[in-house]
N, C-alpha and C positions, 0 to 999 in steps of 0.2 A: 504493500500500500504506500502511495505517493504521501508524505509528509508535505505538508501545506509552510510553505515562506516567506509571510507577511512581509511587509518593508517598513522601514522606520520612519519612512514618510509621515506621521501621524500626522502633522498638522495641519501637509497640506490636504490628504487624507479630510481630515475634518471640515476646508474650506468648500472642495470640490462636491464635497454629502452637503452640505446647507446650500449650496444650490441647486443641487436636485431636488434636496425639499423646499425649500423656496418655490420651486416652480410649479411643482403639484398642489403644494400649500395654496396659491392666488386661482389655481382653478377647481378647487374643494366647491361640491354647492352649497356647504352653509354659507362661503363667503360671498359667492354671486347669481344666486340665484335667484334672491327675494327680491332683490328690486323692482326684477322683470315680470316675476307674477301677477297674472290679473287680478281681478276681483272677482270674488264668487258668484255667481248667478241665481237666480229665483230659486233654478229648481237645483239637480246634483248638477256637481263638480267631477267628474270621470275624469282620472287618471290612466292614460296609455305611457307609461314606460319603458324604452327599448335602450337597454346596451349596458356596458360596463358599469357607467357611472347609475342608469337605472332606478335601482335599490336607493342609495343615497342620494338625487334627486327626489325622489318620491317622499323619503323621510323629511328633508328640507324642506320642501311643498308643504308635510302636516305641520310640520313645528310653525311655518310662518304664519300658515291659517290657523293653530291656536292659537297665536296670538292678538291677531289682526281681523277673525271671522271666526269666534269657537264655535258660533252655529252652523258654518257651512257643511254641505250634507258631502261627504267626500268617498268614494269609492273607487277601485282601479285594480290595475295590473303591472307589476313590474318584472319586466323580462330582464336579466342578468346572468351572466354570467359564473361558472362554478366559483364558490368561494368569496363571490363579491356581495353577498346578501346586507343587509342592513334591518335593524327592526323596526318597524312600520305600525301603525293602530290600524288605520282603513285601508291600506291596497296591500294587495296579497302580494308577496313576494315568490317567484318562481325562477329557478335555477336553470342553466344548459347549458351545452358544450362550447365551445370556441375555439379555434377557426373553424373546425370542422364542424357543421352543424351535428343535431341526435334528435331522438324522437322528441324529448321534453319541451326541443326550442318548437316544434313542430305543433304541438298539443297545445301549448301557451300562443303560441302564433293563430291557432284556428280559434281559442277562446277572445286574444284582441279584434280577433273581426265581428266576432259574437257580441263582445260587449258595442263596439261600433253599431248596431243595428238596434237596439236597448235607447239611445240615447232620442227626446223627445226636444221641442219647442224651445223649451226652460232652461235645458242642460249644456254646460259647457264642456266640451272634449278639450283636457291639457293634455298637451303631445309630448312626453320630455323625454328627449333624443341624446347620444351618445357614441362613443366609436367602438365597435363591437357589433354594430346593431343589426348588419348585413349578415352575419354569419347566427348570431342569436333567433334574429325572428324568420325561420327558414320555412316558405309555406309555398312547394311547389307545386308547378300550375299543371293542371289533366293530362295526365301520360308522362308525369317525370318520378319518379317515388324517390324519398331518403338516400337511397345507395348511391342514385345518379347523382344526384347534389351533392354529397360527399364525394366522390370520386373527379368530377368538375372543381372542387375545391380546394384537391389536396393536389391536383393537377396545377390547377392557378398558382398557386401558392409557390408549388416548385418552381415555375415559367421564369420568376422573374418579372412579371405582369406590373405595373403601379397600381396601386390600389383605386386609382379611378376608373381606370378599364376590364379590373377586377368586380369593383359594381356595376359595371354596365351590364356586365353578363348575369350578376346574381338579379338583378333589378329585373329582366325579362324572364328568368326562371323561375320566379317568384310572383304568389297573388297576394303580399303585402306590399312589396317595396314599389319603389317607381312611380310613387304619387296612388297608388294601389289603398294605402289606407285612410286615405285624406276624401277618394272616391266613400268608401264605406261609412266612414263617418257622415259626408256631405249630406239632407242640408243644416244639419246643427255645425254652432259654431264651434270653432275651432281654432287654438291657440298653439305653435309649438314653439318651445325653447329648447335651446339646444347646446352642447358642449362639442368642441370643433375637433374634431382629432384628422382630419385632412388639410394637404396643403392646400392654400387659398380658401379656403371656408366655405368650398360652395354645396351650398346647401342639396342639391342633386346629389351629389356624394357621399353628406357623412349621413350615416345609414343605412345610406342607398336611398336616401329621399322620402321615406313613404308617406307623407302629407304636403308634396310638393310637386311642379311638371315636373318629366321628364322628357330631356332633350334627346337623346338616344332614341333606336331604333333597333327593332330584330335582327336587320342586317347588320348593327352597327356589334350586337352582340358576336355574332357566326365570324364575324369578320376579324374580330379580335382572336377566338377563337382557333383558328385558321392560322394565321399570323402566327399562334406559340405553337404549332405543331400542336394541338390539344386535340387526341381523338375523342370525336364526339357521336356515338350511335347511330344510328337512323331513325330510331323512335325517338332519342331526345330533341333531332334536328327539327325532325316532322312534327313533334309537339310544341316546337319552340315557336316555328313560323305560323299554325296555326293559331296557336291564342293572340285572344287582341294585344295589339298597342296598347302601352301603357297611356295612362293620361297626359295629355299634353297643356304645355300653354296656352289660353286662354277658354280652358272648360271651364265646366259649370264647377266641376268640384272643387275649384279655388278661388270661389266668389268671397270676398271677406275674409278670405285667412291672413292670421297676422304668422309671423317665423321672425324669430330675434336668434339673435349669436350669441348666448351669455358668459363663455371662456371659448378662447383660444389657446393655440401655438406661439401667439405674438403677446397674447399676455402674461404667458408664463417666463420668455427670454425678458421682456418687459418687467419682470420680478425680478429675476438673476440679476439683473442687470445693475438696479438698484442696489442690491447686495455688495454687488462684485467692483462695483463703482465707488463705494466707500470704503473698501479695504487698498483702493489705492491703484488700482488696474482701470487702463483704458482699452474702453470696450471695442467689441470689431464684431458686431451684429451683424450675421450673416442671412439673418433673415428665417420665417418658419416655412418654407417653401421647398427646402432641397429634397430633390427625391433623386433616384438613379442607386445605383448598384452598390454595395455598403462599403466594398472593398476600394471600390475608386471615389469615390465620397472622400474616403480616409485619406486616401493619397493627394488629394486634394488640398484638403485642412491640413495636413503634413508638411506640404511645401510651403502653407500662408504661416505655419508656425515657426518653422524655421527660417525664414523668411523675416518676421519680425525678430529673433533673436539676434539674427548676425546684424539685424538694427541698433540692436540694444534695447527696444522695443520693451517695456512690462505691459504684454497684453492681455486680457483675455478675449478669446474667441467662439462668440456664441451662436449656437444655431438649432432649429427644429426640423419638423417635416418626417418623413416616412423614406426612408433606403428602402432597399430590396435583397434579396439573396435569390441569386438563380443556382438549381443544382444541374448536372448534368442530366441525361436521361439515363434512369435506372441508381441511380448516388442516393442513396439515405441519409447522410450525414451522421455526425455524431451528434454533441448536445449546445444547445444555444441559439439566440436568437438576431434580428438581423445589428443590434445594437453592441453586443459581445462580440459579434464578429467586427462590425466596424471598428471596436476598440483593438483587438488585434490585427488589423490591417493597419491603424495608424499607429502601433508600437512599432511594427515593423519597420515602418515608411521612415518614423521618428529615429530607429537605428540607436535608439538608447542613449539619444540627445540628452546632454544635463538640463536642467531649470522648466522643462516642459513636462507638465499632467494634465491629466486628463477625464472627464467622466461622461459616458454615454449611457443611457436609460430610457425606458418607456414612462412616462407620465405613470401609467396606469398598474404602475409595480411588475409588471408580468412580462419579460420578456425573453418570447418561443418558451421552453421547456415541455413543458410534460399537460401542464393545465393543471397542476397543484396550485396551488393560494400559495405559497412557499418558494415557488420557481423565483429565481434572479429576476431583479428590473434589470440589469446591464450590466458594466464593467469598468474599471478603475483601468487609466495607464500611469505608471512612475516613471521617469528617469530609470530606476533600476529594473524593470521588469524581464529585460531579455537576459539580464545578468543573472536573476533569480529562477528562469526558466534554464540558462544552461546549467547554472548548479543540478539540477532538478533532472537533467539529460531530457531535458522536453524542447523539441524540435519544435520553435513558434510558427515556419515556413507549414511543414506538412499538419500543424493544427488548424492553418489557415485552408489551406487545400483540401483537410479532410470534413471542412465546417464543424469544427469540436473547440472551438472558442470557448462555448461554454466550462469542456473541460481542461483547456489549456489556465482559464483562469479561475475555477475551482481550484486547481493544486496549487497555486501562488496565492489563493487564499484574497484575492482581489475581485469577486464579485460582487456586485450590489444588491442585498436582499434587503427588501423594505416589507413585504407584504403585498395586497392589492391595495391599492393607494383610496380609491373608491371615486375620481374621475379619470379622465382621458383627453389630453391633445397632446397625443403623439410623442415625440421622443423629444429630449434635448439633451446638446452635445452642448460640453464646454470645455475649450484648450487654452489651459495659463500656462503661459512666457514669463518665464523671472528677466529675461533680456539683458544677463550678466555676459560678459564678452566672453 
């Protein structure tokens, strides 16, 4: 058994963890979600809940209406993901898989379209939306069953796809998403909030939209499809082109809907920033937008870091958005996710630079593993890390190549475990330059 070889880094260790928390911290819904809440209506308040954050949305929701409405009559559904539950008084909390959807998201998906039809004159539908939400509320349309959406999923996933062209395809295989729930609900009013775990916030996307147009198209699904080599049956084809178009721009089911953005990718570097800004570093905000391949991401940020040191540069350098990992065809990989692995691409790239660390994470505590509550958010770089992998005889090159990042920095005892954080916008990276010559 590999003995684990912390670094003595502690301190900066401790700078690089309070901006991770910091960042999660400013997108918690007890801290932004009240404001945006409506007001109760005559009759119920029906909660629809979809995604990571879910559970704790939902909980938020009650606490500000005890406060502010103790009479409102409140009822719902909160879909989430394993492990991210929260306790609730009026909307039931319900558990499923992620990324790969399972029957439960499936059961809980057919009862939100249930309650969707429940809803009369009086009643207001609160939509509270999060990232996760595409693979949680999984309700395929006539001729697709569970296996096939799994199998498309775990397909995607391996591609290398971006996660917008990844919902374009779930949004048409599904008779929730793609503005699909916003039809069900229609004509009661209808409110969503939402917590942004996609680059650019556009609301089509985080989810998969389902109380929104979609701009996309069948073709636009197949066509994606195609493009990653992704074989796709002939029943799933022939079932995909028959069902309708999902709802478009200017129907009737988005007469009066309102959609706010309540947390971001940009409010969280926005947090860090603040942070990182008063221990004396100038910032170099890269923006919550990057996406592309984890490994060249890191090589990227590699060269701006080193870059600013042979400046003499003390920077730090922030950034969000969603990487990717593409595996070969038929590669299972070892263990980690696309954040662990960008951290060991940029140890690598970094060559064991002094005065440069690093921390990479998922907002959402959870990143790849297993789907425990327990899996790593991400991964720590030091100055010493390749030093303490060769002690270790751990080869960081073929860790990199064989995707076991996860386990390359388990035994250096440098991973990030926080728990499930209980929101989500996406990952953020941050690289400090001490910018000594």
């Amino acid at each position: 058994m590999i003995s684990r070889m912390p670094s003595d880094n502690s301190a900066k260790r401790r700078l690089l963890m309070s901006l991770f928390e910091e960042a999660m911290r400013s997108a918690l819904p007890e801290h932004c979600l009240g404001a945006h809440l409506p007001s109760p209506p005559r009759g119920r308040l029906v909660i629809f809940a979809i995604g990571k954050a879910a559970a704790s949305m939902a909980a938020a929701a009650e606490a500000h209406y005890a406060r502010t409405a103790p009479d409102a009559r409140i009822e719902g559904l909160a879909l989430t993901r394993y492990g991210h539950g929260r306790p609730t008084r009026h909307v039931e909390v319900v558990e499923a898989a992620h990324p790969v959807p399972d029957a439960a998201g499936v059961a809980a998906s057919e009862r939100l379209l249930a309650m969707a039809a429940t809803l009369g004159p009086d009643d207001l539908a609160l939509v509270l939306l999060s990232g996760g939400g595409s693979a949680l509320a999984t309700l395929p349309i006539d001729g697709v069953g569970l296996a096939d959406k799994q199998q498309i999923t775990r397909a995607l996933l391996a591609s290398g796809a971006p996660i917008s062209e990844m919902n374009c395809v779930r949004k048409h295989l599904s008779r929730i998403k793609g503005g699909r729930l916003a039809a069900a609900i229609h004509p009661a009013r209808m409110v969503t909030l939402a917590i942004s775990d996609v680059a650019g916030d556009d609301p089509s996307v985080i989810a998969s939209g389902p109380t929104v147009p979609d701009p996309t198209t069948r073709a636009d699904a197949l066509a994606i499809l195609d493009r990653y080599g992704i074989d796709v049956p002939t029943h799933l084809r022939d079932a995909l082109l028959a069902h309708p178009e999902s709802p478009k721009p200017g129907e009737a089911a988005f007469d009066g809907m309102q959609y706010e953005i309540v947390a971001s990718g940009a409010q969280a570097l926005d947090a860090a920033t603040k942070t990182i800004a008063a221990a004396g570093y100038e910032v170099i905000d890269l923006g919550d937008r990057i996406e592309g391949e984890a490994r060249e991401v890191a090589a990227d940020h590699a060269q701006r870091a080193l870059a600013a040191k042979s400046r003499g540069h003390r920077v730090a350098i922030l950034s969000g958005g969603e990487t990717n990992v593409t595996f070969s065809k038929g590669a299972s990989g070892g263990s980690g996710g696309r954040n662990q692995e960008y951290a060991l691409a940029l140890a690598l790239n970094l060559g064991g630079a002094s005065g440069i660390s690093a921390i990479a994470g998922d907002t959402d505590g959870i990143d790849g593993g297993t789907g425990r509550a327990d899996d790593p958010a991400g991964a720590l770089v030091l100055p010493d890390t390749l030093t303490r992998a060769t002690a270790l005889d751990i080869d960081p090159l073929l860790s990199l190549k064989s995707h076991d990042s996860g386990g390359f920095f388990a035994a250096l005892g440098d991973l990030v475990v926080t728990g499930p954080s209980y929101t989500n916008v996406n990952d953020f990276r941050a690289i400090l330059v001490e910018g000594e010559p």
